[in-house]
C-alpha atoms as one frame of an Amber mdcrd trajectory, in Angstrom:
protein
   0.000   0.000   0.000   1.306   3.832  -0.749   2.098   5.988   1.697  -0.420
   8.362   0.646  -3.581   5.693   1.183  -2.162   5.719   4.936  -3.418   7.723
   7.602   0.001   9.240   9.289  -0.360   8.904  13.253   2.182  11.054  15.530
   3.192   8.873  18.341   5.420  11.121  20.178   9.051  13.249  19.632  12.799
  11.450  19.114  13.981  12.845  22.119  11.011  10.639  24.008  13.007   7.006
  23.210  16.569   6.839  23.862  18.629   4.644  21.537  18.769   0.652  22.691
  14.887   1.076  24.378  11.208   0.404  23.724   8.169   1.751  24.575   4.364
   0.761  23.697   2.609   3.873  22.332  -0.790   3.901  20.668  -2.065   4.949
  17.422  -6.076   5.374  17.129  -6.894   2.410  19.244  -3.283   0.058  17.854
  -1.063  -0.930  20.813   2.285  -0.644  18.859   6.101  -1.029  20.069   8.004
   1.256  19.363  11.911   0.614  19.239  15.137   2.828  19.034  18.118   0.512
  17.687  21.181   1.318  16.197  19.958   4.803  15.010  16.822   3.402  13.217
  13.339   3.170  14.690  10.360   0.517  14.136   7.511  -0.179  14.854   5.803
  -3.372  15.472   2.005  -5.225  16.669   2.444  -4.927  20.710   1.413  -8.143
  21.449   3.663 -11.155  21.952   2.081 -14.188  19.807   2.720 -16.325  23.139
   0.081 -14.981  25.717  -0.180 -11.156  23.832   2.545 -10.084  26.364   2.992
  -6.034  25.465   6.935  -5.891  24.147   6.942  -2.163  24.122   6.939  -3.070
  28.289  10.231  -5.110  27.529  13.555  -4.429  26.728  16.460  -5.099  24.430
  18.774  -7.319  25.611  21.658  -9.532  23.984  21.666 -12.961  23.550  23.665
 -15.651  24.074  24.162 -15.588  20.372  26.013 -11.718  20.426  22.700 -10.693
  19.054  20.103  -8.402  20.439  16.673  -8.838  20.633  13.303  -7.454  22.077
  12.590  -9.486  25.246   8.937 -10.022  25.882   8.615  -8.869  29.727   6.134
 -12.046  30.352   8.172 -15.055  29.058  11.007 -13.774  27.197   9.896 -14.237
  23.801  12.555 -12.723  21.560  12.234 -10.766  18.533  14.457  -8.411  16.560
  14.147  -4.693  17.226  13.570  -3.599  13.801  12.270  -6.600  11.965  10.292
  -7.890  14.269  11.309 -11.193  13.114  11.734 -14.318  16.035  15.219 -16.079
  16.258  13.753 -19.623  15.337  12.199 -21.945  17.126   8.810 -19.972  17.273
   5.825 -21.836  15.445   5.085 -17.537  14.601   6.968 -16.060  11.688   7.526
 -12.707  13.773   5.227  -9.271  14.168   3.962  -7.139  11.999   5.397  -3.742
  11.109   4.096  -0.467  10.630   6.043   1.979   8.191   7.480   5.039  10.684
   8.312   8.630   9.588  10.596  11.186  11.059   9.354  14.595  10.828  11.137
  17.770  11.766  11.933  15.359  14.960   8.615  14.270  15.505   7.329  10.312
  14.815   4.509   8.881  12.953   3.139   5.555  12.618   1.159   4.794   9.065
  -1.859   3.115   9.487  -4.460   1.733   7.533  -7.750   2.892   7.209  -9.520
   2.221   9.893 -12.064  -0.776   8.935 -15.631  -0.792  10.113 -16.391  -1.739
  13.584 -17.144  -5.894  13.946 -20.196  -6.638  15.310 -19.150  -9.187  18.677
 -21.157 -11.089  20.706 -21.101  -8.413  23.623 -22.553  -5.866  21.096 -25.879
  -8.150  20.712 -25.837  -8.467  24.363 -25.422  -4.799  25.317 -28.134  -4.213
  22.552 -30.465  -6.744  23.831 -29.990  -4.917  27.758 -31.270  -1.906  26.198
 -34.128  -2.831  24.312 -34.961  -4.123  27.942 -34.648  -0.887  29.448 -31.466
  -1.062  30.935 -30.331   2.626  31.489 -27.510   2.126  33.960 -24.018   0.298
  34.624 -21.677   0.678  37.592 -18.684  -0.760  37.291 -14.706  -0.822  36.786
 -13.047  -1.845  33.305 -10.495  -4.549  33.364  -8.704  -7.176  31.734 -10.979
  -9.951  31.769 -13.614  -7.805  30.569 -12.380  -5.045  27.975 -14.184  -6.721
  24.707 -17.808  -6.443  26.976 -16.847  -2.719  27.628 -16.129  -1.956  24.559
 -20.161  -3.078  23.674 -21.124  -1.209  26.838 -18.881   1.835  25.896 -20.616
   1.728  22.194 -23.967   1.832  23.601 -22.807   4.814  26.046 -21.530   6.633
  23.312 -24.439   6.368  21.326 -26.814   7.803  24.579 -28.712   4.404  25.032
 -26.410   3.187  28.528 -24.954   5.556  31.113 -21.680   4.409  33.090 -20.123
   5.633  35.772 -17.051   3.946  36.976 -16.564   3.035  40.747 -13.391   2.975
  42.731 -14.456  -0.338  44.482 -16.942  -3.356  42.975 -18.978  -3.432  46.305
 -20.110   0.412  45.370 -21.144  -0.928  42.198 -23.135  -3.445  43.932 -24.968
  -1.878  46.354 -25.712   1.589  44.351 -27.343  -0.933  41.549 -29.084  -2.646
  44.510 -30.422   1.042  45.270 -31.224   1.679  41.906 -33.419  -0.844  41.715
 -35.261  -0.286  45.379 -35.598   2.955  43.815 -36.890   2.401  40.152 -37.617
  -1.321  40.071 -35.908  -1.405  36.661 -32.357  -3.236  37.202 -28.960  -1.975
  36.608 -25.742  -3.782  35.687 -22.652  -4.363  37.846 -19.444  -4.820  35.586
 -16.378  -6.328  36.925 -13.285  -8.316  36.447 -12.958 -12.240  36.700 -11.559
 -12.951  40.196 -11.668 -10.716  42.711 -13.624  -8.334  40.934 -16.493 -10.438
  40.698 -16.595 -11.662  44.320 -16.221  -7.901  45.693 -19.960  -7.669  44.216
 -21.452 -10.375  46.429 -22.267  -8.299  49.962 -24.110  -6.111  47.527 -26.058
  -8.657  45.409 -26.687 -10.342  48.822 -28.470  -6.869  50.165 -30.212  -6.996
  46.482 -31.693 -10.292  46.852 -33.022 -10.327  50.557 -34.777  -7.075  50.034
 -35.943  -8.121  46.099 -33.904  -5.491  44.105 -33.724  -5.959  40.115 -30.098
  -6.313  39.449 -27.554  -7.553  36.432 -24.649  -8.823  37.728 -22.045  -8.795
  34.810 -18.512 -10.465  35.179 -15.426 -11.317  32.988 -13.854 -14.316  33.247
 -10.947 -15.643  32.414 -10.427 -17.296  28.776 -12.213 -20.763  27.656  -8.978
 -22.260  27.074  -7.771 -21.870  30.726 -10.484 -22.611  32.555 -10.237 -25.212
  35.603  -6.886 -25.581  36.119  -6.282 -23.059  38.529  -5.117 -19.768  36.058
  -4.812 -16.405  36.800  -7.836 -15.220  38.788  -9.642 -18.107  37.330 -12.180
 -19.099  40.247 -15.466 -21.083  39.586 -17.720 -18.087  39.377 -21.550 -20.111
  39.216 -20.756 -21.809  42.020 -19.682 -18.669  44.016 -22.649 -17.382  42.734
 -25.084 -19.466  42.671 -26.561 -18.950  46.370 -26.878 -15.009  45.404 -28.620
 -15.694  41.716 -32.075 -16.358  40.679 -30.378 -17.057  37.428 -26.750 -17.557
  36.666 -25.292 -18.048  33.411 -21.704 -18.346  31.170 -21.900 -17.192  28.079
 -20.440 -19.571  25.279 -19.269 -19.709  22.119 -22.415 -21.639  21.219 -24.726
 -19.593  23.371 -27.802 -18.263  22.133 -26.721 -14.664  22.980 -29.672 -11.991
  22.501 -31.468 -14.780  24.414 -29.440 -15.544  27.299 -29.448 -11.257  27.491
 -33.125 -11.451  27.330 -33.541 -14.474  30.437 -30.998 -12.779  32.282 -33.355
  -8.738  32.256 -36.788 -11.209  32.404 -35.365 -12.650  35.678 -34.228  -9.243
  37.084 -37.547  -7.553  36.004 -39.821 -10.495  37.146 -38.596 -12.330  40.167
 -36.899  -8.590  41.480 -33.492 -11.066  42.029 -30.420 -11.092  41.013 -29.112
 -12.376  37.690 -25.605 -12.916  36.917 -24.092 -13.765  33.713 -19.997 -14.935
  32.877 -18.092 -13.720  30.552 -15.080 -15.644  29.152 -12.281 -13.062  28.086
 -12.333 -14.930  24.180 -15.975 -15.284  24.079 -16.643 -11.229  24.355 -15.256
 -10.278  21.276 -16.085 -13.277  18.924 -18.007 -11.750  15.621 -21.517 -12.326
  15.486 -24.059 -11.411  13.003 -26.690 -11.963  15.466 -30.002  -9.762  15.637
 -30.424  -8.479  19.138 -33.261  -9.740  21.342 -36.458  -7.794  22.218 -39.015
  -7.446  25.270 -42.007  -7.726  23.237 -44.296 -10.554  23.709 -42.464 -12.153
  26.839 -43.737  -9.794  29.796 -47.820 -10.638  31.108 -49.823  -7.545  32.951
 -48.561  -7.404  36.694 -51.883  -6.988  38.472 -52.867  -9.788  40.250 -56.482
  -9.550  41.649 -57.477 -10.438  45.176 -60.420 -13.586  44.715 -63.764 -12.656
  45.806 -63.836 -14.665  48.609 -60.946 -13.222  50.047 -62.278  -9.665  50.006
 -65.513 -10.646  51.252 -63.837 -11.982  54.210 -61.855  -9.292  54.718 -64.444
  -6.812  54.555 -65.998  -8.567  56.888 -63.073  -8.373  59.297 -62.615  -4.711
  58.609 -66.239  -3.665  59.354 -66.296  -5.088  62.494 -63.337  -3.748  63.823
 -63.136  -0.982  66.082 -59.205   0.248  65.933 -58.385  -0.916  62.455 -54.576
  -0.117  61.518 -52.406  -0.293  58.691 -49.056  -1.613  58.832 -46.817  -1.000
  55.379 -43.552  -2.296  54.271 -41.264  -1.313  51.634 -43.461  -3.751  49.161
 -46.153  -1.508  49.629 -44.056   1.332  47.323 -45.972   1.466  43.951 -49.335
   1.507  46.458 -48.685   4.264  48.871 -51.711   6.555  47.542 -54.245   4.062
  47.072 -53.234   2.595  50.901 -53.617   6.055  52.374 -56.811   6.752  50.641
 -58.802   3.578  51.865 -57.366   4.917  55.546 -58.342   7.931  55.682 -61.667
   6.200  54.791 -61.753   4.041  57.202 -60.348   6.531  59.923 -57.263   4.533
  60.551 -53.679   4.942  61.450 -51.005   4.004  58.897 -47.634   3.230  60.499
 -44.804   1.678  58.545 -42.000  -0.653  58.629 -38.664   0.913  58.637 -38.006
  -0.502  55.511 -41.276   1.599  54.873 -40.417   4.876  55.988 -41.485   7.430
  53.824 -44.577   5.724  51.974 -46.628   7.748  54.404 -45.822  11.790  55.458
 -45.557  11.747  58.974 -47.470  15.086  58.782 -50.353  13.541  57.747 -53.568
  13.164  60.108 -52.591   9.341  59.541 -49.649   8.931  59.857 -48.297   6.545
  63.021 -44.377   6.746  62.380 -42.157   3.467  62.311 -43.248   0.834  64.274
 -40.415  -1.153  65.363 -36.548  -0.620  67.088 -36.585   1.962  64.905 -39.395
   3.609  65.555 -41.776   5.577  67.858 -43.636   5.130  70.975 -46.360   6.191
  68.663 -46.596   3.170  66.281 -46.411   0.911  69.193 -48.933   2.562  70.988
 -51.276   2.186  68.628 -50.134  -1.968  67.760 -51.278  -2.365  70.853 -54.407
  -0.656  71.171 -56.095  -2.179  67.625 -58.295  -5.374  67.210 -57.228  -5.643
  63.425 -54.027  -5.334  61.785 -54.031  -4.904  58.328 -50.497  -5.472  56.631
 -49.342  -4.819  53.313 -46.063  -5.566  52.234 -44.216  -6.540  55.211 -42.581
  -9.512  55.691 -43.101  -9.604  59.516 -39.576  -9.150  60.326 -38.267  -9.347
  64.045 -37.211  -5.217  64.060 -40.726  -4.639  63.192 -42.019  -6.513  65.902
 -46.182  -7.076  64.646 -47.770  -8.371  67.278 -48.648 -12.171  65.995 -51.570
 -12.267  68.487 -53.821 -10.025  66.969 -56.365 -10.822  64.110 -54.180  -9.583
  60.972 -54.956  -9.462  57.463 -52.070  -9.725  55.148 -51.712  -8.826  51.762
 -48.835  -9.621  49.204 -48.471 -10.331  45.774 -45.363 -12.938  46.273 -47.402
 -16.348  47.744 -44.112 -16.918  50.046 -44.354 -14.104  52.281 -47.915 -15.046
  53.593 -48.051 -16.364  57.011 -44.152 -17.238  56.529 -43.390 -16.862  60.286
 -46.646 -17.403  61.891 -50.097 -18.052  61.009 -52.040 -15.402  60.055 -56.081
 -14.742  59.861 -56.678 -13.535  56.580 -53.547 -14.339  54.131 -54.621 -12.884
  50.917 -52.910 -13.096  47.773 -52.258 -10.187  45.462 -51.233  -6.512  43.921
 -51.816  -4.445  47.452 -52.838  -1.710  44.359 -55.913  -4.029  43.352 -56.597
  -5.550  47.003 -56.925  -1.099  48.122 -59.399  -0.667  45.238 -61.572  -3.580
  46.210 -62.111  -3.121  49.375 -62.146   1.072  48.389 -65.897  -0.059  46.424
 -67.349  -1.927  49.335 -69.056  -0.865  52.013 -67.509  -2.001  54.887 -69.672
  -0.765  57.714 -66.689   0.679  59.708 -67.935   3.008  62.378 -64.723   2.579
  65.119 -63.009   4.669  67.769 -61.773   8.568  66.565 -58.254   7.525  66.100
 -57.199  10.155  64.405 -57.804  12.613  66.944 -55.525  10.468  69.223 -52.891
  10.449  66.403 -52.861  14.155  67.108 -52.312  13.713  70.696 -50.142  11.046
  70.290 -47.887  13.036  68.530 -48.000  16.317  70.685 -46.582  14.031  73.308
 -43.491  12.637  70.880 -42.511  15.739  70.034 -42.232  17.327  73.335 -40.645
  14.453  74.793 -37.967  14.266  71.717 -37.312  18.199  72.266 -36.876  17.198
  75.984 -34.188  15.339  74.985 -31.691  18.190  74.384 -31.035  18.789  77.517
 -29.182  15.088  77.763 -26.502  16.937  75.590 -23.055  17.606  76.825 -19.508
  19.067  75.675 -19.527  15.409  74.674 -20.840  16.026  71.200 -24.293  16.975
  69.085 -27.148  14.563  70.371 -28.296  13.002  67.292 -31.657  14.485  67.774
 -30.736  17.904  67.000 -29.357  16.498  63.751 -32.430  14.897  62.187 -34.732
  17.432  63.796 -33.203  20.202  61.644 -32.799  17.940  58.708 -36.845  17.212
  59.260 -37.130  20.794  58.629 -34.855  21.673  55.367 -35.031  18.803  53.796
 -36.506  19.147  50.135 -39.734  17.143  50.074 -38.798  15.341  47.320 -35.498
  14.515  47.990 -34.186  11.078  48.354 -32.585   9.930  51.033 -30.058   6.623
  51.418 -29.176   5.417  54.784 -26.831   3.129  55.820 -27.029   0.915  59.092
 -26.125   1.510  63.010 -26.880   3.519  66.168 -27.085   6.553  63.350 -29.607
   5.135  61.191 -32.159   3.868  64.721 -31.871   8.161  65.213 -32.783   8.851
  61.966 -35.735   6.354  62.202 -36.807   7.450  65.411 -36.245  11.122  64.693
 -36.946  12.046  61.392 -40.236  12.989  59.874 -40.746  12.537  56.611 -42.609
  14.410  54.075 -42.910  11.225  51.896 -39.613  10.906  51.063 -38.247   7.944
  50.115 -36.072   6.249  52.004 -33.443   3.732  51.353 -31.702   1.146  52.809
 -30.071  -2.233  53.422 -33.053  -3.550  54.737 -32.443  -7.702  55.711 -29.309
  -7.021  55.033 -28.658  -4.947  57.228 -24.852  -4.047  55.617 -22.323  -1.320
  57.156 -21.227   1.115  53.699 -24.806   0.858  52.338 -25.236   4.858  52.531
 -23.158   6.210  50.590 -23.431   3.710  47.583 -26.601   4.148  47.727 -26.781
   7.910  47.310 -24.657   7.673  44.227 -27.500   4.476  42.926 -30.142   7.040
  43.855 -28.340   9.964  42.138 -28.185   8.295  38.660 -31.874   7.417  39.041
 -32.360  10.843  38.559 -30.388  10.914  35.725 -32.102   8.009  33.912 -35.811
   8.702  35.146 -37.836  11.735  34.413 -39.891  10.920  38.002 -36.562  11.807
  40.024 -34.914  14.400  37.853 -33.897  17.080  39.104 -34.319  15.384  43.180
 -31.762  16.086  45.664 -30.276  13.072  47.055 -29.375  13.101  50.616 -26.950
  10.089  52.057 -26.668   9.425  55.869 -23.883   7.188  57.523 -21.459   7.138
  60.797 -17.769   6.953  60.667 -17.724   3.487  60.530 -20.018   3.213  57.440
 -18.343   5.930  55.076 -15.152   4.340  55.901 -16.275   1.259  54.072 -15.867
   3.301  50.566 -14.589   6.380  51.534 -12.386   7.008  48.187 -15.788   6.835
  46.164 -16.718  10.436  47.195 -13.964  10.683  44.437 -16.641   9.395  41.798
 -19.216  11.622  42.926 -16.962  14.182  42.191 -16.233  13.285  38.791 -19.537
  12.723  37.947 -20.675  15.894  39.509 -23.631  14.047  41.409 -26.384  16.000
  43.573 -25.516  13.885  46.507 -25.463  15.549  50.272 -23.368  13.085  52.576
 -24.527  13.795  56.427 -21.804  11.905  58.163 -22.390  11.281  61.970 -18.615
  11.041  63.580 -18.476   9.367  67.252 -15.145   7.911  66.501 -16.512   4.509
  67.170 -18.348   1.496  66.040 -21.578   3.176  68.627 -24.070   0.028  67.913
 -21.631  -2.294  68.820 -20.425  -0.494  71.784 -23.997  -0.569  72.907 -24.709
  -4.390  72.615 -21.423  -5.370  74.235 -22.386  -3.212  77.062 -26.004  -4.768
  77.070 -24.227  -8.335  77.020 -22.563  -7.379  79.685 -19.001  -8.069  77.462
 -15.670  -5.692  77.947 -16.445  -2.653  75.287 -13.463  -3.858  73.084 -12.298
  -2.969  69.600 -14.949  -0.720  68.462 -12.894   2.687  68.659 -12.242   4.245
  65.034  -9.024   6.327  63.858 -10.534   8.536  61.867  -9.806  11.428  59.687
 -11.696  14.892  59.292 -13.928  14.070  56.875 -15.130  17.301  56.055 -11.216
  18.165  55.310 -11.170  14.904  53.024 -13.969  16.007  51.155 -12.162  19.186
  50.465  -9.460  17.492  49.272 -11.366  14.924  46.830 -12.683  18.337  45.352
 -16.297  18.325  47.201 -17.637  20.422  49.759 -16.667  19.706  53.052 -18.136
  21.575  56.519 -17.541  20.006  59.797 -20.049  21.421  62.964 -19.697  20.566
  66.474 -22.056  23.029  68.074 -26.212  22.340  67.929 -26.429  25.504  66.969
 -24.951  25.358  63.698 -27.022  22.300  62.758 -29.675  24.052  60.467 -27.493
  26.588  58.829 -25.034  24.120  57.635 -27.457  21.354  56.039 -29.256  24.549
  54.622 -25.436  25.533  53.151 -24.781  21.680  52.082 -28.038  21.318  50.261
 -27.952  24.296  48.345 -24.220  22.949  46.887 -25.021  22.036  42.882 -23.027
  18.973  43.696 -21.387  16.837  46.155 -20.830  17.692  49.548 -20.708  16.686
  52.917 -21.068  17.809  56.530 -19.086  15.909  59.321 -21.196  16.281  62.847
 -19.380  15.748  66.155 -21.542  13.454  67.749 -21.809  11.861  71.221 -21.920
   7.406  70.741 -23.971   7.820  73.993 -27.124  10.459  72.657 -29.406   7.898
  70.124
């Protein structure tokens, strides 16, 4: 080919390559070595025909034969430095070369055209994900999976995918898992074979206990070396086969588009995980493959209450006299319809913590969380009724639903009914559909004014949590003072990610919501949850036109944002709306707490921390550290006006919960 049908590349200066040494340098997307021998330069394909060692990483040595040769750093594979050719013995004939040109002391590589992109088998995968509606992958780029982000970087390119790279898998993991709390549309997890992959599992865990859509996507290494024990080569569907609803490699042979397509159904349907392998030589084999579609695989959702059951429940309902509702976080897509058949029917609505949010604790219904993490309120009121109804709680031992009374539960997964104890009335169905039913019937229900006793109720909380202040010492900010101001400037349609210990039982027993949603590692129940899951909340809004534009507010101690800490990082690459409230105790508080209750030696639990308001400055996000009550307000008002990431550090006393 002419020179003048190349396209000339510059690949750096003379003076950047002494004589005798090699370097790789790249040219468009080429890996090529470059080598400086005995005043002539070449240039040669990068990769080693061995095991595609890079030679530009070698050197040039001499051989036992007086020659010298390029010495491939991995095995020491020799080649000559401007011919490229092997000494013998090689089954290869040597590398290819690419013509080089000195100009005015500055070097260019000639390269072909560049030829059309191949379609691979990761491109009708990546396709298939989003005709499926997949908007969103965390993850980190490696070398077990650089063919399958290639398709993934295609797709983000194009506007169909966003990506936002994490500094640690187990981010990835648990902001998907938050992303689909939030959305109930999955996103994707890339990672590396190996260690990559396993750093997802804590997060896929907290996605599959609390029924979060989620793709878990991980390279592996090559077909060829599989079971012997190579590199980072560990039996990935066994490790994650507990975790999975549906775990997958993907072969040579496999039906792609469809194993893409089984893999989203699964997420979307069963609200699981589903995980699928990638060998390293599989990703980038061509295919001329169509990609896979949703249409005409997905039924209607709504599964109706039977007749019987809502006669019987009605029945129950119109007799009682202190009727309450108890809702869980399956109770989400229901929220309005549940608080319109109470206010009917004159009764209280507490939640679940898992729940917190669904209702506005200023409204005339509203009971709080019932549970350890709730209020005296909620459990007040459990006591008093003589009907539970319960919708989308899984009667979890935090909760604490009193088994004794005459309950009614609703949900549309068969499992969950009566799984710990019998129950009166297990009814099977969309909460939506079971609200409407029993909305048209006349259920009789003439009961006890509770909502005037919500009222008082809550006249008593308050004063008692105000009361409260006056257990504060030079000790630290009582973490009352802390969610009571955030109760106050708090967007009411902000999102807000929490993450678990003595910091997260204040926010639960402090906060009030306006009907913000609230998320969490709910069965779980995983340390580092927080912030994660601000950053999975954060690209919701990015991907969904219901959250654009939402603030996102993250809550953790010291011990949780230590987890992740260098992912703030991300945030501020990515720019995200995300306003970290970090409690700081200097100490592991919950666990201080139950080895004192266990009557154990308080050991191990103290923290060596850092300012984290000064580490936020220096990761290039705003950082404001408070240790005065009095500062409270002003300082999350500062914080959540920021137009990006910030976060305020409170000194806190372990002891004030």
């Amino acid at each position: 080919m002419e020179n003048k049908e190349l396209e000339w590349i510059s690949v750096g200066r003379v003076e950047d390559l002494p004589e005798g040494r090699v370097k790789t340098v790249t040219a468009r997307t080429v890996s090529i070595c470059l080598s400086h021998f005995d005043g002539k330069w070449a240039a040669m394909d990068n990769h080693c025909p061995h095991q595609g060692g890079p030679l530009g990483e070698g050197s040039i040595e001499k051989g036992v034969d007086g020659k010298c040769w390029i010495r491939c750093p991995w095995h020491g594979w020799d080649f000559d430095p401007l011919t490229g050719a092997p000494p013998g013995g090689h089954e290869d004939t040597g590398q290819d070369l690419y013509p080089v040109e000195v100009r005015d002391g500055e070097l260019f590589v000639g390269l072909d055209a560049e030829a059309p992109h191949e379609r691979t088998v990761t491109d009708v995968m990546a396709e298939t994900m989003v005709n499926w509606g997949v908007k969103r992958v965390f993850g980190m780029v490696g070398h077990s999976n650089l063919g399958l982000a290639d398709a993934l970087r295609l797709q983000t390119e194009a506007g169909n995918i966003g990506y936002i790279g994490i500094r640690h898998e187990g981010v990835a993991a648990f902001a998907a898992s938050a992303y689909g709390k939030l959305t109930g549309r999955p996103a994707a997890c890339l990672t590396i074979a190996g260690p990559g992959a396993t750093n997802l599992l804590t997060g896929l865990w907290d996605a599959k206990v609390d029924r979060a859509p989620i793709l878990a996507l991980t390279g592996q290494v090559q077909t060829q070396v599989f079971g012997p024990g190579a590199f980072q080569d560990i039996d990935l569907k066994s490790a994650f086969q507990a975790v999975s609803e549906f775990s997958q490699p993907v072969l040579s042979t496999s039906n792609h588009g469809e194993l893409m397509s089984l893999a989203c159904k699964t997420a979307l349907t069963e609200k699981k995980v589903a995980h699928l392998i990638f060998p390293d030589d599989v990703q980038t084999m061509p295919s001329d493959k169509a990609a896979s579609q949703p249409a005409g695989r997905m039924s209607g959702a709504v599964v109706k209450p039977s007749d019987e059951d809502l006669a019987a429940a009605a029945e129950l309902i119109g007799k009682a006299r202190r009727p309450i509702f108890i809702i869980g976080h399956g109770a989400w897509d229901s929220r309005a319809q549940i608080v319109s058949l109470a206010e009917k029917l004159g009764a209280p609505v507490m939640t679940t913590f898992k729940g917190k949010g669904l209702i506005a604790d200023n409204h005339p219904n509203a009971g709080g969380v019932l549970g350890r993490s709730g209020t005296p309120i909620a459990s007040w009121f459990m006591n008093e009724a003589d009907l539970i109804i319960a919708l989308g709680t899984s009667f979890s031992n935090h909760t604490g639903i009193n088994p004794g009374k005459p309950i009614i539960q609703v949900d549309f997964e068969r499992m969950q009914l009566g799984k710990f104890h019998p129950v009166t009335l297990p009814i099977w169905g969309e909460i939506g559909a079971f609200c409407a039913a029993i909305d048209a019937l006349d259920c009789g229900n003439s009961g006890d004014d509770q909502i005037a006793e919500l009222a008082q109720r809550w006249e008593m909380w308050r004063a008692e949590k105000a009361s409260r202040m006056a257990e504060e010492t030079s000790s630290g900010i009582h973490s009352f003072a802390i969610f009571d101001a955030l109760s106050r400037v708090a967007p009411e349609d902000a999102i807000i990610a929490v993450d678990v210990g003595n910091n997260t039982y204040s926010f639960g027993r402090y906060f009030e919501t306006k009907g913000q949603p609230v998320l969490m590692s709910g069965y779980l129940g995983s340390i580092g949850f927080g912030f994660p899951a601000g950053i999975g909340a954060w690209a919701a809004t990015q991907d969904f036109k219901e959250f654009k534009g939402r603030k996102v507010i993250s809550i953790s101690g010291d011990g949780g944002f230590g987890q992740y800490p260098m992912d703030l990082t991300t945030a501020v690459k990515h720019n995200m709306d995300v306003t970290h409230i970090l409690l700081h105790n200097g100490e592991l508080g919950k666990i201080s707490k139950e080895q004192r209750a266990g009557e154990w030696k308080v050991w191990e639990t103290g923290l060596h921390n850092p300012s984290f308001a000064a580490f936020a400055k220096l990761c290039g996000a705003y950082g404001q550290k408070v240790t005065k009550s009095s500062d409270i307000e002003a300082a999350l008002s500062k914080a959540l006006a920021v137009d990006g990431p910030a976060l305020v550090e409170f000194m806190t006393d372990a002891e004030l919960v």
